[in-house]
C-alpha positions as CSV (number, residue, x, y, z in Angstrom):
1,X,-23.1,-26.9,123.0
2,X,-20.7,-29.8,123.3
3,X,-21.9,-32.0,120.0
4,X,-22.3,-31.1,116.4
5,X,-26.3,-31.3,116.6
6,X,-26.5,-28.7,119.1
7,X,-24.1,-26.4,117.6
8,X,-26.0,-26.7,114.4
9,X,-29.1,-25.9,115.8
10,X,-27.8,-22.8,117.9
11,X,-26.0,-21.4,115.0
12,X,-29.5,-21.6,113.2
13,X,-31.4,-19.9,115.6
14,X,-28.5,-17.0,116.2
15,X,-29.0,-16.8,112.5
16,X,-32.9,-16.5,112.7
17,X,-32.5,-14.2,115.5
18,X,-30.3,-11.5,113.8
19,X,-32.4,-11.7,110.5
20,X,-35.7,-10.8,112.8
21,X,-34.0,-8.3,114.5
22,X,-32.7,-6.5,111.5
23,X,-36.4,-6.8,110.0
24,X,-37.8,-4.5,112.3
25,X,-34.9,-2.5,113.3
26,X,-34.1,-3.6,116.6
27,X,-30.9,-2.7,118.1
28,X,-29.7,-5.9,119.6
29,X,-30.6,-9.6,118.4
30,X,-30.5,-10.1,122.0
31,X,-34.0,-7.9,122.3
32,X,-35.7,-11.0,120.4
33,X,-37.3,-13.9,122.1
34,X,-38.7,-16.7,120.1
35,X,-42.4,-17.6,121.6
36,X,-44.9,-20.5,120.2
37,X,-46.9,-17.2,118.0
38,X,-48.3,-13.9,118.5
39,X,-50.5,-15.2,121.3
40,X,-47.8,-16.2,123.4
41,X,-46.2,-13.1,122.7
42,X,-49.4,-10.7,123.3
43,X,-49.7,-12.6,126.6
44,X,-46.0,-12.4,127.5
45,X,-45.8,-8.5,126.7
46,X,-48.6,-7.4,128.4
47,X,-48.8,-9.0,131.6
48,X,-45.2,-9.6,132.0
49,X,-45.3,-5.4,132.0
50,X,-48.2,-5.3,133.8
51,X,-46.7,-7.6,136.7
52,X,-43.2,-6.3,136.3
53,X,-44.2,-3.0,136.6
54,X,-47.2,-2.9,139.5
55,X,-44.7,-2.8,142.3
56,X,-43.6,0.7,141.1
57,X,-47.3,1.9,141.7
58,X,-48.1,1.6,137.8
59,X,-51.5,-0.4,137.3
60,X,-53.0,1.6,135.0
61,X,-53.2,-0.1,131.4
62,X,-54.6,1.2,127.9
63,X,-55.5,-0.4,124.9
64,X,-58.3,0.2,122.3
65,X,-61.4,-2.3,121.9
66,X,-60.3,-3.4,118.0
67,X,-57.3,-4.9,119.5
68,X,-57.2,-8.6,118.8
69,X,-58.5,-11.3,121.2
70,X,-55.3,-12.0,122.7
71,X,-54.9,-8.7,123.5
72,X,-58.4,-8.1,124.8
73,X,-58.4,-11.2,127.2
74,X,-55.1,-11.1,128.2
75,X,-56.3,-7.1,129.7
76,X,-59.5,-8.9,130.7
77,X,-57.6,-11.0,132.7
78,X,-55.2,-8.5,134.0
79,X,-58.7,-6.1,135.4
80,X,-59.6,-9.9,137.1
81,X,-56.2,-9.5,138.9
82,X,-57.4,-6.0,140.1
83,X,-55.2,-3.8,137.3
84,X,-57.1,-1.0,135.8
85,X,-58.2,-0.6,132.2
86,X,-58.6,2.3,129.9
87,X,-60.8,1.3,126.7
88,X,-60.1,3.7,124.1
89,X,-62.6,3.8,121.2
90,X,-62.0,4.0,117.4
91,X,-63.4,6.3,115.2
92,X,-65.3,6.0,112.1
93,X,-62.0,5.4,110.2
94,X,-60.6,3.1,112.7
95,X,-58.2,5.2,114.6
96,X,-57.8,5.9,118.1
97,X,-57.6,9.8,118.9
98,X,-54.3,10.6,120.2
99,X,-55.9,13.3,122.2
100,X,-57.6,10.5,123.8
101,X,-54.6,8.8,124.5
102,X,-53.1,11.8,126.1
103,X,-55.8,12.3,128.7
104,X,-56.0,8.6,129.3
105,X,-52.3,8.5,130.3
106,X,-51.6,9.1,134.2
107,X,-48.4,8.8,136.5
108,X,-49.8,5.5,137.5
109,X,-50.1,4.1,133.6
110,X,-47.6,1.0,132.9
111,X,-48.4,0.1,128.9
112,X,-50.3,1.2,126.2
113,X,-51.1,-1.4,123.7
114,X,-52.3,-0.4,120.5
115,X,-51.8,-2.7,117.2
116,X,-50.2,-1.6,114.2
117,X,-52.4,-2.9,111.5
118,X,-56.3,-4.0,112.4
119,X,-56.4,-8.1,111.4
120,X,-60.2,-7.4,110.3
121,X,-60.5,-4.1,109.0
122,X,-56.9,-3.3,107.8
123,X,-56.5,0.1,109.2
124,X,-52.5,1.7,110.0
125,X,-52.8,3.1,113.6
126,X,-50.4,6.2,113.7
127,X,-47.0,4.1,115.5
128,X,-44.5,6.8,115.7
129,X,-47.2,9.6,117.3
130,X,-48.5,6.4,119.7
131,X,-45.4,5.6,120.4
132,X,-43.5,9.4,120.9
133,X,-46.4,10.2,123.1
134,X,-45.9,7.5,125.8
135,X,-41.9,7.6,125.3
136,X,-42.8,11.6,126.1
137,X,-44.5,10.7,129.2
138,X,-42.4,7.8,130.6
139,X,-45.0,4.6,129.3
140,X,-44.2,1.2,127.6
141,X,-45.8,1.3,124.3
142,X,-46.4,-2.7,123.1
143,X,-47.4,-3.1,119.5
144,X,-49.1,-6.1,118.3
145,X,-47.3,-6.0,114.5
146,X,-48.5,-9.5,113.5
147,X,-50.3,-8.2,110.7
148,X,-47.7,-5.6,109.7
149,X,-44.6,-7.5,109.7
150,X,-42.9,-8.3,106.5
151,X,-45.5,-6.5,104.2
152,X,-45.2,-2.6,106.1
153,X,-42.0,-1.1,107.5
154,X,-42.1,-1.7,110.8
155,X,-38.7,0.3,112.7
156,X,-39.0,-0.1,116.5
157,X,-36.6,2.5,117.3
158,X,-38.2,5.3,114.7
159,X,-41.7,4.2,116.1
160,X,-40.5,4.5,120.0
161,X,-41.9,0.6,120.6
162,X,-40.8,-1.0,123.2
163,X,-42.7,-4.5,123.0
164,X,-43.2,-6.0,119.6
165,X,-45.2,-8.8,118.8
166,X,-45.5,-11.0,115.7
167,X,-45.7,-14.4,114.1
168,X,-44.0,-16.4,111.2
169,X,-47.0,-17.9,109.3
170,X,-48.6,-14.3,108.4
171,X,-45.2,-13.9,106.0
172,X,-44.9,-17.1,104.9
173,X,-42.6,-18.9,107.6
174,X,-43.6,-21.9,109.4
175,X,-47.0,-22.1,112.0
176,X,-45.8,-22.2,115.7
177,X,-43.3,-19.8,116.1
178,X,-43.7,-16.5,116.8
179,X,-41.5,-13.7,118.2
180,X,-41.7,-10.9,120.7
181,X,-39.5,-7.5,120.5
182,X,-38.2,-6.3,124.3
183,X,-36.3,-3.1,124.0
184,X,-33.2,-3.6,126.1
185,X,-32.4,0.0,126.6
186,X,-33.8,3.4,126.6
187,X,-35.8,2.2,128.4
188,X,-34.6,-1.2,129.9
189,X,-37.7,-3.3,129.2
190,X,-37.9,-6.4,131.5
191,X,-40.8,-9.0,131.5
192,X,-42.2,-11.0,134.2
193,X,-42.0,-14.3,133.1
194,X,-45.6,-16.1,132.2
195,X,-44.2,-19.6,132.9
196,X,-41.9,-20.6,135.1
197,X,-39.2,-24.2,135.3
């Protein structure tokens, strides 16, 4: 930046970026992009996978039918488009069945979504199995954490996630910024955009 305002500001947001970054154990602050909330960043994960990936023959998607509205409709929108859509149910306590998982995943699967904590009912979804199983079988594993950040651990790398999202007013930060985890490696992660100029 060439004047003291803008340097000010970038400085800030380098600052805010490492701090998020070390909060959920990302590798890289360069893995975090700042979004308007958890919306943005549910929307930007999932079909900026699903679009990135669909030329490699992957249009499969699975997610479970607890997941939060902008999860739900952004999938809903994504089946519109002609992707297809596992719906995994809960049980009694909540959880998906990670034997259910398994059978849902095939060689044409792009993402599972799964969230980490339920906004309603306030069930832990197992991360680290979730996400070990699709790392095991070559799938992005996105986890909407909005709920979970800054009151659980949340460790991308232990939990094998490769998309993250979350907001700042659930801990206490300001409303209208959110943030979204992209793994840059191991897998490389990369992210149709959702807007464009």
């Amino acid at each position: 930046k060439t004047h003291v305002f803008g340097r000010i500001a970038e400085e800030a947001v380098d600052k805010a970026r490492a701090q998020v970054a070390a909060l959920i154990g990302a590798s890289s602050d360069k893995e975090i992009v700042f979004t308007s909330g958890a919306t943005e960043s549910d929307n930007l994960a999932i079909k900026g996978a699903a679009h990135m990936l669909r030329e490699a023959g992957k249009d499969h998607l699975i997610t479970a039918v607890t997941e939060h509205k902008a999860v739900l409709d952004s999938h809903m929108a994504l089946e519109r488009e002609g992707f297809h859509v596992t719906w995994l149910p809960v049980g009694k306590d909540g959880l998906i069945d990670l034997a259910q998982l398994a059978e849902a995943i095939t060689e044409r699967t792009a993402l599972v979504s799964v969230m980490a904590v339920n906004n309603e009912i306030g069930v832990g979804q197992p991360l680290e199995a979730i996400g070990k199983l699709c790392h095991d079988r070559g799938v992005w594993f996105f986890c909407d954490a909005a709920q979970a950040v800054g009151k659980i651990a949340i460790d991308v790398e232990a939990m094998h996630i490769d998309l993250c999202a979350f907001t700042a007013h659930k801990m206490y930060g300001p409303k209208g910024i959110g943030a979204l985890y992209v793994r840059r490696k191991s897998p490389r992660v990369r992210l149709e955009p959702i807007m464009h100029g």
